[in-house]
PyMOL Python script that loads the backbone (N, CA, C, O; Angstrom):
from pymol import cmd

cmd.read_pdbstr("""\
ATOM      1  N   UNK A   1      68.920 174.006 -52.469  1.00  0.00           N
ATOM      2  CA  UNK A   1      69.820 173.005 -51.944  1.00  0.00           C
ATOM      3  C   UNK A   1      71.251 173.195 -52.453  1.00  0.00           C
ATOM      4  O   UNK A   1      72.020 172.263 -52.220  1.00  0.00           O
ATOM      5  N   UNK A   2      71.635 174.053 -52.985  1.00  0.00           N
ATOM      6  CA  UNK A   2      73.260 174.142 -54.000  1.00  0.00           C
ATOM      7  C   UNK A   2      73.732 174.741 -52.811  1.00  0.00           C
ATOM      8  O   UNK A   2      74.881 174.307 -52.727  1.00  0.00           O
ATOM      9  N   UNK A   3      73.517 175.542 -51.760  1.00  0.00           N
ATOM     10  CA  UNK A   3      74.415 176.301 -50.576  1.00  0.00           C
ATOM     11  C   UNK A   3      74.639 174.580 -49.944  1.00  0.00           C
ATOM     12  O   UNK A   3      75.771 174.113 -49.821  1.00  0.00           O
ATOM     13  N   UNK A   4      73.605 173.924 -49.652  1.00  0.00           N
ATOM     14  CA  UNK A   4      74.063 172.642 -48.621  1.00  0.00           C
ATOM     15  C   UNK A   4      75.184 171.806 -49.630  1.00  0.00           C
ATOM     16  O   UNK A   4      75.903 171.266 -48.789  1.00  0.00           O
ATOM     17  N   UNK A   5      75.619 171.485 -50.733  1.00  0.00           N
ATOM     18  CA  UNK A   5      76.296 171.023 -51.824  1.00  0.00           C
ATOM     19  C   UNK A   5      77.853 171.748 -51.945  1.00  0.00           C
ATOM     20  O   UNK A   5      79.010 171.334 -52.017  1.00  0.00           O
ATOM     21  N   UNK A   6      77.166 173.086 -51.925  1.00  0.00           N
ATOM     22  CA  UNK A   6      78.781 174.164 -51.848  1.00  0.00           C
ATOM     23  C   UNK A   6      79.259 173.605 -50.258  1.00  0.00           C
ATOM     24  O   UNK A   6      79.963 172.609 -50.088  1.00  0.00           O
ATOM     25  N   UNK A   7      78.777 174.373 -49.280  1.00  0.00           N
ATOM     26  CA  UNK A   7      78.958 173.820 -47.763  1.00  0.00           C
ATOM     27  C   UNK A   7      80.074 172.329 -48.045  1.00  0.00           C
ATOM     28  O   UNK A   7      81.301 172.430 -48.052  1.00  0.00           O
ATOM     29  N   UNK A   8      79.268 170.915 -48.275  1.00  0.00           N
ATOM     30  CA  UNK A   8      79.866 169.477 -47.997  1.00  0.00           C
ATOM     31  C   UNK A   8      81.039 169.895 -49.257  1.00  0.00           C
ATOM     32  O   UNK A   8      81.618 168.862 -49.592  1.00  0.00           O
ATOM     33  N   UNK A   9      81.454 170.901 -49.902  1.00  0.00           N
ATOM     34  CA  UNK A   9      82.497 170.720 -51.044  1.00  0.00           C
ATOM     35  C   UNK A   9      83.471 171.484 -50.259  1.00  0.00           C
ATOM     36  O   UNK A   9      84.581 171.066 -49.928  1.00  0.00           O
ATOM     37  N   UNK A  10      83.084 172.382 -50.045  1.00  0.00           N
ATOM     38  CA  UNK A  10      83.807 173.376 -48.507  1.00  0.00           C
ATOM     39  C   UNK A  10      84.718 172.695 -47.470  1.00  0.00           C
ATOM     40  O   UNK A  10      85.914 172.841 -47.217  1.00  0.00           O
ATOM     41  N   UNK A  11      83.886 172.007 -47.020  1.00  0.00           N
ATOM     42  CA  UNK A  11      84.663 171.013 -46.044  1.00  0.00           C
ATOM     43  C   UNK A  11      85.048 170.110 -46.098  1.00  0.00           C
ATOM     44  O   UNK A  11      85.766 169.446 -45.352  1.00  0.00           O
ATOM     45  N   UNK A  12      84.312 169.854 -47.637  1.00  0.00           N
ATOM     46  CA  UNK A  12      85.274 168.661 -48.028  1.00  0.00           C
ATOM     47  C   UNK A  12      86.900 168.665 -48.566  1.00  0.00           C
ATOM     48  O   UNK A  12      87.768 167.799 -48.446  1.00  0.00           O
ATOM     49  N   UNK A  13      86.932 169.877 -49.146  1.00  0.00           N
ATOM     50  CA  UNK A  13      88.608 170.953 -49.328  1.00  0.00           C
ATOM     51  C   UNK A  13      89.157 170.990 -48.129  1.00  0.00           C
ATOM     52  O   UNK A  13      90.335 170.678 -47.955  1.00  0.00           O
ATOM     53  N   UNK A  14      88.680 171.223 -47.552  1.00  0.00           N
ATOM     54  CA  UNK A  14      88.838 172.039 -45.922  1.00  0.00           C
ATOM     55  C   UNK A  14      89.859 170.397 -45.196  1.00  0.00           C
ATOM     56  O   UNK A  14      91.020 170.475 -44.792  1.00  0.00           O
ATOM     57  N   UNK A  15      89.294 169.508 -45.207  1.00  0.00           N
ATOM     58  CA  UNK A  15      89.901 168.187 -44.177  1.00  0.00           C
ATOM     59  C   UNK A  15      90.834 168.035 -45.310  1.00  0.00           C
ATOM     60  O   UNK A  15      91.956 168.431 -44.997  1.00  0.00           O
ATOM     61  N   UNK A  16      90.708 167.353 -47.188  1.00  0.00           N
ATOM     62  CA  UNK A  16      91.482 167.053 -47.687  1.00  0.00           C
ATOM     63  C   UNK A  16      92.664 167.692 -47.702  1.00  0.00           C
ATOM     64  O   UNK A  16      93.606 166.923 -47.893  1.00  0.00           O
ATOM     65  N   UNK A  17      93.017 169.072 -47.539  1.00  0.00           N
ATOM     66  CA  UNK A  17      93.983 169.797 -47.037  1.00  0.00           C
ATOM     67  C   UNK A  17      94.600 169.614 -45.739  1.00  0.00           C
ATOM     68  O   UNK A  17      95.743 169.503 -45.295  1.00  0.00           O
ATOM     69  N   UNK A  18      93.464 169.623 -45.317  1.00  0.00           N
ATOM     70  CA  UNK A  18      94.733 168.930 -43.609  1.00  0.00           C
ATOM     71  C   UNK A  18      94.906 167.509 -43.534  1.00  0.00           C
ATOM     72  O   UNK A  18      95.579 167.172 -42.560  1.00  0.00           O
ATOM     73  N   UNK A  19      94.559 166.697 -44.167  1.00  0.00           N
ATOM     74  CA  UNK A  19      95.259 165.595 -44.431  1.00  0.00           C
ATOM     75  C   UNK A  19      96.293 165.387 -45.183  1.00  0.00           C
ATOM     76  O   UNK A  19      97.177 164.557 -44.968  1.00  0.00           O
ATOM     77  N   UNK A  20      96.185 166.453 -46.475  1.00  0.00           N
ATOM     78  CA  UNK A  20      97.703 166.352 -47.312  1.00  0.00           C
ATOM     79  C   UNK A  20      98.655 166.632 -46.372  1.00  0.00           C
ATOM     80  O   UNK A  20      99.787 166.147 -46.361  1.00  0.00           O
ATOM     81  N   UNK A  21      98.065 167.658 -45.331  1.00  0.00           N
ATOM     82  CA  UNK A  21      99.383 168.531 -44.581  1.00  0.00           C
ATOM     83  C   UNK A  21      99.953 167.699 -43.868  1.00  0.00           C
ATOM     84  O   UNK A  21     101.178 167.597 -43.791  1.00  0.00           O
ATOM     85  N   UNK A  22      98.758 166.682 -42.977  1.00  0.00           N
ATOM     86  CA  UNK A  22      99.721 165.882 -42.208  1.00  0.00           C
ATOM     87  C   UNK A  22     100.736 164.482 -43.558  1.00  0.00           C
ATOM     88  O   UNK A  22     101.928 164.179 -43.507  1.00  0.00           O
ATOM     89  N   UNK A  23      99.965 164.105 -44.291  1.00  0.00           N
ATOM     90  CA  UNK A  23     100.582 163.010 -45.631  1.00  0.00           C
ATOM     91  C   UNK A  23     102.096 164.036 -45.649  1.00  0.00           C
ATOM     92  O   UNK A  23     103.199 163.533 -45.439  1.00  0.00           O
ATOM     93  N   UNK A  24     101.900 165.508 -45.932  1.00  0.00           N
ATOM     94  CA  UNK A  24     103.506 165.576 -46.350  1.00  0.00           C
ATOM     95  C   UNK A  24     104.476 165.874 -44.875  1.00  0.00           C
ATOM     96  O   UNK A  24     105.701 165.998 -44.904  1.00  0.00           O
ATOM     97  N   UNK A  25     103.830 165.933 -43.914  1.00  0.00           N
ATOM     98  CA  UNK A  25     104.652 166.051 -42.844  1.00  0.00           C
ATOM     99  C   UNK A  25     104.999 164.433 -42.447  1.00  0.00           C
ATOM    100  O   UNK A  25     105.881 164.334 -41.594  1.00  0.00           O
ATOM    101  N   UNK A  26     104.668 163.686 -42.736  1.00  0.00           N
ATOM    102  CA  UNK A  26     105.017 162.293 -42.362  1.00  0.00           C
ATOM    103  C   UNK A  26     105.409 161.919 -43.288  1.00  0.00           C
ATOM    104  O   UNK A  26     105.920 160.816 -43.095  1.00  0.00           O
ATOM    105  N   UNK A  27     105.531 162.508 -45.177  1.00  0.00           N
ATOM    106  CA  UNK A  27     106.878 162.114 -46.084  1.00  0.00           C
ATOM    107  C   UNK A  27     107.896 162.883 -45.276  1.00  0.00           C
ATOM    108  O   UNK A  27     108.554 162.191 -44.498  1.00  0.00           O
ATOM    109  N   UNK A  28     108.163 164.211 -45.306  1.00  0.00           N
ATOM    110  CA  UNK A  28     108.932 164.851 -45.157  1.00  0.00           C
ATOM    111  C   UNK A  28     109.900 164.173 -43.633  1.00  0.00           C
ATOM    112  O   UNK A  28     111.124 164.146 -43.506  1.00  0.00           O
ATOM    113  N   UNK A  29     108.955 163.740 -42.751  1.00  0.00           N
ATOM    114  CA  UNK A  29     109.560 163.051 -41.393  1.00  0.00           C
ATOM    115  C   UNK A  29     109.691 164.243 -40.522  1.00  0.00           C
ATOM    116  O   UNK A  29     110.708 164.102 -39.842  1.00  0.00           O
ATOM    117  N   UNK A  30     109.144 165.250 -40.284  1.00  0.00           N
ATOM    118  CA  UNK A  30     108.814 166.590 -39.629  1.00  0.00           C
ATOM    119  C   UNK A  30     108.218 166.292 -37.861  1.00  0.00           C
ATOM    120  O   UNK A  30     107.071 166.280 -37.415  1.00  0.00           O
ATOM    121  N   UNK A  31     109.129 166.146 -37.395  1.00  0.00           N
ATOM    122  CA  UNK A  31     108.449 165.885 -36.037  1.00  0.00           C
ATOM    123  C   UNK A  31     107.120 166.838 -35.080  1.00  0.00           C
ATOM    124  O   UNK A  31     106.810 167.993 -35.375  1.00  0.00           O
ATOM    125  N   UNK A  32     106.648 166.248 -34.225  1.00  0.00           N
ATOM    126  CA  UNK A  32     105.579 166.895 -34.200  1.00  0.00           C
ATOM    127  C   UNK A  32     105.440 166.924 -32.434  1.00  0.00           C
ATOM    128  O   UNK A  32     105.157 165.800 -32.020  1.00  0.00           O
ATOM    129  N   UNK A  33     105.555 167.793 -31.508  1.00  0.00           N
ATOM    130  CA  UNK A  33     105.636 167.909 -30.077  1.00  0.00           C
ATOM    131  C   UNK A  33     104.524 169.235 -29.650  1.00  0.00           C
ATOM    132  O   UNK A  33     104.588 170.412 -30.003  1.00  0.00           O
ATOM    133  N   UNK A  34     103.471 168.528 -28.733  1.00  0.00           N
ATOM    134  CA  UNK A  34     102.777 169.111 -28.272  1.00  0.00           C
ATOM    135  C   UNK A  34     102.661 168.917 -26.504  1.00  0.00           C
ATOM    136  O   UNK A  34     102.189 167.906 -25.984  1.00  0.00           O
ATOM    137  N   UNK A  35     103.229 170.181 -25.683  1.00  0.00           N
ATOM    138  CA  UNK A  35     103.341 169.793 -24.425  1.00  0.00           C
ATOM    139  C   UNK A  35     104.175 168.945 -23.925  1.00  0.00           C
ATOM    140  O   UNK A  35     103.882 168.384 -22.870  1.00  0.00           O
ATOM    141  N   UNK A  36     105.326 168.688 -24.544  1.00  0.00           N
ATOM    142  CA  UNK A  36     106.179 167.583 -24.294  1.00  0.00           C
ATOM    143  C   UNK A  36     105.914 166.393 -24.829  1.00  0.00           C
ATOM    144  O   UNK A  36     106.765 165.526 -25.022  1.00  0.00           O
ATOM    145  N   UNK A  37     104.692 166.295 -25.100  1.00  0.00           N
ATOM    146  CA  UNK A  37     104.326 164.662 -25.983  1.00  0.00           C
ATOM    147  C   UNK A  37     104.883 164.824 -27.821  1.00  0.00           C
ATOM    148  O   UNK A  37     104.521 165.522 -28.768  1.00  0.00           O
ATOM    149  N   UNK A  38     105.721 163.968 -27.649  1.00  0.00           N
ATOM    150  CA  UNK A  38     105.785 163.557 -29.328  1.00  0.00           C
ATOM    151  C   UNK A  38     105.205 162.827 -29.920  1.00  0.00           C
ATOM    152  O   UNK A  38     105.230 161.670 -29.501  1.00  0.00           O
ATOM    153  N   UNK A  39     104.322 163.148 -31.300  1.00  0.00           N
ATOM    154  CA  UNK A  39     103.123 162.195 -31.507  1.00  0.00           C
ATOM    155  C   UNK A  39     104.153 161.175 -32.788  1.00  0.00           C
ATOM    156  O   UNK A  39     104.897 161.750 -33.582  1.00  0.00           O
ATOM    157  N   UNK A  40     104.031 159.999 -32.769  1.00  0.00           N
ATOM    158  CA  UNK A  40     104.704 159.008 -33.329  1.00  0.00           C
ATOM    159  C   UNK A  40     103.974 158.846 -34.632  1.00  0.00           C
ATOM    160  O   UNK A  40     102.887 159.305 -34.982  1.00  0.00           O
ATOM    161  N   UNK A  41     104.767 158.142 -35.216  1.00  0.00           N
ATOM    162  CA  UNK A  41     103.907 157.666 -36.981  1.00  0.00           C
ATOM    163  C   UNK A  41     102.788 157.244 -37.215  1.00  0.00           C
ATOM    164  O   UNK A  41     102.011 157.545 -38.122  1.00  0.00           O
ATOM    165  N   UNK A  42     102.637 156.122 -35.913  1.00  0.00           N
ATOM    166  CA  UNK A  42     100.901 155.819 -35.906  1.00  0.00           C
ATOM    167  C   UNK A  42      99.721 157.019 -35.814  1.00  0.00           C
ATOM    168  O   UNK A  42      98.785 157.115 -36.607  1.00  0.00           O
ATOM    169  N   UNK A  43      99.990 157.974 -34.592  1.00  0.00           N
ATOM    170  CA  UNK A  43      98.919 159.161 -34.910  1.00  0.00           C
ATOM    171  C   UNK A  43      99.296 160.026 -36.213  1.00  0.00           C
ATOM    172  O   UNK A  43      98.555 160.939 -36.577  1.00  0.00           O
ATOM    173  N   UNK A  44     100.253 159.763 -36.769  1.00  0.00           N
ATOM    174  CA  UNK A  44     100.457 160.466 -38.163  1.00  0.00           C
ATOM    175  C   UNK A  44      99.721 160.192 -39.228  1.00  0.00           C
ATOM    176  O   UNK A  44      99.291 160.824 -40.193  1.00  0.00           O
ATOM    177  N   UNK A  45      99.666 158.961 -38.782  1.00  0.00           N
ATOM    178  CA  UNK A  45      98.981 158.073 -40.220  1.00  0.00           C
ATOM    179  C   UNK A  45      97.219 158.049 -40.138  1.00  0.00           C
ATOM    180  O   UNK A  45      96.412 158.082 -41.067  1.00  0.00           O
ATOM    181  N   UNK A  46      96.967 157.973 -38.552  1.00  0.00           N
ATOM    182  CA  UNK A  46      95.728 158.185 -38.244  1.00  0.00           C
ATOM    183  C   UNK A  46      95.048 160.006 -38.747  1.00  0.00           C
ATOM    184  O   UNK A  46      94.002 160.404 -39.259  1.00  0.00           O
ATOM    185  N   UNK A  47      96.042 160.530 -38.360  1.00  0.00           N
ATOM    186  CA  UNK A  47      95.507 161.872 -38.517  1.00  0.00           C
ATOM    187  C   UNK A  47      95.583 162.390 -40.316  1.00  0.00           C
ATOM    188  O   UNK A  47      95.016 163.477 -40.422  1.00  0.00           O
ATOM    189  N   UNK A  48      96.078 161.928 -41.554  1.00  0.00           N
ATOM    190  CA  UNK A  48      96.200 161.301 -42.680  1.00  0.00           C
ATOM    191  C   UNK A  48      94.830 160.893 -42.987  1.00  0.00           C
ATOM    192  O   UNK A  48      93.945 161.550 -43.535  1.00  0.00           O
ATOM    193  N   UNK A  49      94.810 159.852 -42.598  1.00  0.00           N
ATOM    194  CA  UNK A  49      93.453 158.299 -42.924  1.00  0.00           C
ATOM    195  C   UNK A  49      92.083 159.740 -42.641  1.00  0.00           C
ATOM    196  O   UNK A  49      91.497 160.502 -43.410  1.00  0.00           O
ATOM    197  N   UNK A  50      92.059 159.522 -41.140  1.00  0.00           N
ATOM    198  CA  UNK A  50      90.657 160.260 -40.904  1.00  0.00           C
ATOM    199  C   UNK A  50      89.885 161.665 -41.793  1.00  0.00           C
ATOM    200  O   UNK A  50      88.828 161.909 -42.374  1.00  0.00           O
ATOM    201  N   UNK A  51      90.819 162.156 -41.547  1.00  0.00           N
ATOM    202  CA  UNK A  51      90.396 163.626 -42.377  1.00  0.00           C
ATOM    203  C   UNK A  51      90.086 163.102 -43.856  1.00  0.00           C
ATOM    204  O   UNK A  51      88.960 163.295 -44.315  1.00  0.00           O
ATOM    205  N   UNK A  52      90.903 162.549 -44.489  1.00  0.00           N
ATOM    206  CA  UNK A  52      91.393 162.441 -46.019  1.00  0.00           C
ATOM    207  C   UNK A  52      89.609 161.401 -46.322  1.00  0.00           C
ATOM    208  O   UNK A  52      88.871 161.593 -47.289  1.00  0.00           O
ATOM    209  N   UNK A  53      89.358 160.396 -45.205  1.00  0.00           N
ATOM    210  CA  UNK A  53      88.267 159.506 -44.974  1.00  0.00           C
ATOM    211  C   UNK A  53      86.974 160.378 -45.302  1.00  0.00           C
ATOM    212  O   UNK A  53      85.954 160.034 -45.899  1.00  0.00           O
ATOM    213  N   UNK A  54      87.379 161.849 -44.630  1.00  0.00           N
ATOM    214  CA  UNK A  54      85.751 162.569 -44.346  1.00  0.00           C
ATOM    215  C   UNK A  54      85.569 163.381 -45.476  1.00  0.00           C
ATOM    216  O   UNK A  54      84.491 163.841 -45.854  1.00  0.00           O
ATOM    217  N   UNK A  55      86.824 163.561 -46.074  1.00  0.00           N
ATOM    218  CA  UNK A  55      87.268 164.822 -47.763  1.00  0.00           C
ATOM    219  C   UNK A  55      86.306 164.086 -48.192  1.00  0.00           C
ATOM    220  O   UNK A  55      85.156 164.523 -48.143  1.00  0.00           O
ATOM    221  N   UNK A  56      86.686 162.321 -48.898  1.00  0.00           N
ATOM    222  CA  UNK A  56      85.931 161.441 -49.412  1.00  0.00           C
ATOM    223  C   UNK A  56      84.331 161.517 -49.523  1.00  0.00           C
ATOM    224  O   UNK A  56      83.559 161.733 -50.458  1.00  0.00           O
ATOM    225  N   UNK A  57      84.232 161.344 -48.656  1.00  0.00           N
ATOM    226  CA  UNK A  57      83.058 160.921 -47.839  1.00  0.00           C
ATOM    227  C   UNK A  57      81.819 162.230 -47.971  1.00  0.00           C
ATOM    228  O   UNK A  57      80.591 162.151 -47.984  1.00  0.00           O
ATOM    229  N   UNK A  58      82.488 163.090 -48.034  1.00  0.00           N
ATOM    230  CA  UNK A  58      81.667 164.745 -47.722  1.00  0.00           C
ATOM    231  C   UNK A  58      81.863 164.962 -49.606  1.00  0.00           C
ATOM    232  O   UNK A  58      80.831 165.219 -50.227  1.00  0.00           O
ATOM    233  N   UNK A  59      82.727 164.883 -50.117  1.00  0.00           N
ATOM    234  CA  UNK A  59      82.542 164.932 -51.473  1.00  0.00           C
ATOM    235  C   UNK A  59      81.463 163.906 -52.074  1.00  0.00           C
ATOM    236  O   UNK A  59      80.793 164.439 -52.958  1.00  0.00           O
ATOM    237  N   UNK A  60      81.133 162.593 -51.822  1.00  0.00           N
ATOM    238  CA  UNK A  60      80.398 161.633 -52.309  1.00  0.00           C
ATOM    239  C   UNK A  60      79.148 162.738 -51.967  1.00  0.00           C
ATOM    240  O   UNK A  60      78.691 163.435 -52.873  1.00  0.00           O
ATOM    241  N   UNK A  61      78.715 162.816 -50.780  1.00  0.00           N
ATOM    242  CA  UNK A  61      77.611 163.490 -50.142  1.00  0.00           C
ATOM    243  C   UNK A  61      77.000 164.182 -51.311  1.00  0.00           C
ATOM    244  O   UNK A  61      75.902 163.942 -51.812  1.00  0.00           O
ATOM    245  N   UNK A  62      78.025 165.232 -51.734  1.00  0.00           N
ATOM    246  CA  UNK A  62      77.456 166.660 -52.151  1.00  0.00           C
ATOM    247  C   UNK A  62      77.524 166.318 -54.073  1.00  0.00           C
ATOM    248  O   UNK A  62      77.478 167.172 -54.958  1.00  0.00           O
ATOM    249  N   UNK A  63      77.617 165.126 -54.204  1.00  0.00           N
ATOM    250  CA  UNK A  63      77.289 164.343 -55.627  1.00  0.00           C
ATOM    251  C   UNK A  63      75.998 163.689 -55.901  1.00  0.00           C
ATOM    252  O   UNK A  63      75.422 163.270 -56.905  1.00  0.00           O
ATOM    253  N   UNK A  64      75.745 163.758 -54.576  1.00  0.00           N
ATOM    254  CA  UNK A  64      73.944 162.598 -54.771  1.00  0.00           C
ATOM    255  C   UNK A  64      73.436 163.612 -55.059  1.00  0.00           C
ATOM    256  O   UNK A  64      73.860 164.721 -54.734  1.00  0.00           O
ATOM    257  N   UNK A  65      72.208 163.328 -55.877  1.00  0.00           N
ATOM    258  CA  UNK A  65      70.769 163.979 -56.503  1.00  0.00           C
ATOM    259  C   UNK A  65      69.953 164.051 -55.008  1.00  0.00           C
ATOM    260  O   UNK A  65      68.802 164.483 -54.953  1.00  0.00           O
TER     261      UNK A  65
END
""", "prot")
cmd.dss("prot")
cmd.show_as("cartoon", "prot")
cmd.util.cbc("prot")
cmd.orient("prot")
């Protein structure tokens, strides 16, 4: 069971990193345009929350006995 433990620590790095990325692109105030759509502070903060939610969440996982 330590590969399924490494794995949820894996991805648990894996989102907490793209959540810092978006956390410092929304200190920094780094605008963000995809296809002509500019995504505003609210999906900034959402895209922040969620990932950073699952880092959490996938780290607790791979702590249980």
């Amino acid at each position: 069971m330590q590969s399924q433990k490494a794995g949820l620590r894996v991805a648990g790095v894996v989102f907490g990193l793209v959540g810092l990325a978006h956390l410092l692109r929304l200190i920094a105030g780094i605008p963000m345009t995809i296809g002509g759509f500019a995504f505003s502070t609210p999906f900034t903060v959402a895209a922040f929350l969620v990932p950073g939610c699952l880092s959490i969440w996938l780290w607790m996982l791979s702590l249980k006995k």
